[in-house]
C-alpha positions in Angstrom: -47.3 -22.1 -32.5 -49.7 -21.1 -29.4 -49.2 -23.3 -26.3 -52.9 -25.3 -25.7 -53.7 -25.6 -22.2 -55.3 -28.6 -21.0 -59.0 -28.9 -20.0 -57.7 -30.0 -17.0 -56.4 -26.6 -15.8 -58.8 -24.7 -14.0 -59.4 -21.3 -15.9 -58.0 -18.8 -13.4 -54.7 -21.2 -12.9 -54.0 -20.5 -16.7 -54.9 -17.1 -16.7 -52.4 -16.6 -14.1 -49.9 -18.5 -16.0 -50.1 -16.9 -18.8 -49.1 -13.6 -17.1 -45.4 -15.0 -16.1 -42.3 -14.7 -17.0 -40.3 -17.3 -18.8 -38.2 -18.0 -15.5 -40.8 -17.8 -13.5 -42.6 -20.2 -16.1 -39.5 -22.7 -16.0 -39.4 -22.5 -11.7 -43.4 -23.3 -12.2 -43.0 -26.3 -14.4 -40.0 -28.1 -12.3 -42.6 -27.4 -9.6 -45.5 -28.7 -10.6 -43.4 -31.8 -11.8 -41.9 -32.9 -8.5 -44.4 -32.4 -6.0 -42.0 -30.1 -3.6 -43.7 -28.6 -0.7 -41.3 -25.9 -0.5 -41.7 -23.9 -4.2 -38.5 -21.8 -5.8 -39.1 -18.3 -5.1 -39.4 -17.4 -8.7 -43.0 -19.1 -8.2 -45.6 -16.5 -7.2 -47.5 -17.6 -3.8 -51.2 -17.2 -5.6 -49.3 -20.3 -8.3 -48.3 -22.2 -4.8 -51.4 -21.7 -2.9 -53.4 -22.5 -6.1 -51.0 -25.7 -7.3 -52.2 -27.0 -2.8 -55.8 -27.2 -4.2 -55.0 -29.0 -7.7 -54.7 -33.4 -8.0 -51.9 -34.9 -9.6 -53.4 -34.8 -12.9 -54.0 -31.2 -13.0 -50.2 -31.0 -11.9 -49.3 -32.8 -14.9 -51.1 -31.2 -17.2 -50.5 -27.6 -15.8 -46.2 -28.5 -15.5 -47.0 -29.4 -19.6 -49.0 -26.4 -20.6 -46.3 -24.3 -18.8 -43.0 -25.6 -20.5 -45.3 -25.1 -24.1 -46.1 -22.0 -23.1 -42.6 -20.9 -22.3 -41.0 -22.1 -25.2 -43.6 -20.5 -27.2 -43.0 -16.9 -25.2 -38.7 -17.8 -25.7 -39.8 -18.2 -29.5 -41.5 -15.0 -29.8 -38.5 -13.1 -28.0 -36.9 -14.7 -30.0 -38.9 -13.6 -33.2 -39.2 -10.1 -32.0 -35.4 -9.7 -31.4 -34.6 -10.5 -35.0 -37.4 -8.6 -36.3 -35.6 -5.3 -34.0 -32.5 -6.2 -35.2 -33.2 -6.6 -39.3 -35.1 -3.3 -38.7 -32.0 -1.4 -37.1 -29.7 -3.0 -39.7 -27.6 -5.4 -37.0 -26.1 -7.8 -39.1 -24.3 -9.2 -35.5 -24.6 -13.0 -37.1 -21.0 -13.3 -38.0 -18.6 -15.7 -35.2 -22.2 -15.4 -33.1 -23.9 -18.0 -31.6 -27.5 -16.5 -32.2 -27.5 -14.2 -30.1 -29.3 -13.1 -27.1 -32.3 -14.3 -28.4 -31.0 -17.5 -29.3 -29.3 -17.8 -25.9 -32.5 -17.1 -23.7 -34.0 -20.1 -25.9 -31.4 -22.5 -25.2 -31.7 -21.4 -21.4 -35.1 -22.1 -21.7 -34.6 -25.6 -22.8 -31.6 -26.4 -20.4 -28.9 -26.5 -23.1 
């Protein structure tokens, strides 16, 4: 599953957004959502000086784009953990929850 942005983003807004992090991702969403003036300093200043310039819509549809594109970049962490542990031989499943993996997905999601 690849995140879709809309064709309401502006091209160099979701090129940038593609180059974060998933907690600067999440901190970018919960922006974009609630119309702060002040951003969480996980947001990079070229997102909040870019985000000044963009109408509600475009807010919307970029605070959208960025919670599919971080749970698609927790997914493949996810995916790529697994992979590095069946490779190494870490059978760590037993009385675990997941795992880190797991866990960064579920702190992605707010659970």
């Amino acid at each position: 599953m690849t995140a879709e942005p809309s064709a309401d983003i502006p091209d160099f807004l979701r090129e940038r957004l593609d180059e974060l992090g998933l907690e600067a991702l999440r901190a970018t969403a919960e922006f974009a959502r609630n119309g702060s003036y002040v951003a969480p300093e996980e947001v990079p200043d070229d997102v909040v000086e870019a985000f000044a310039l963009q109408d509600d819509e475009t807010l919307e549809a970029v605070a959208t784009y960025v919670e599919e594109l971080g749970t698609t970049k927790a997914s493949s962490i996810g995916a790529t953990a697994t992979k590095r542990d069946d490779d190494a031989g870490n059978d760590d499943t037993e009385g675990d929850d997941g795992g880190w993996a797991t866990s960064k997905i579920r702190d992605w999601r707010g659970r």
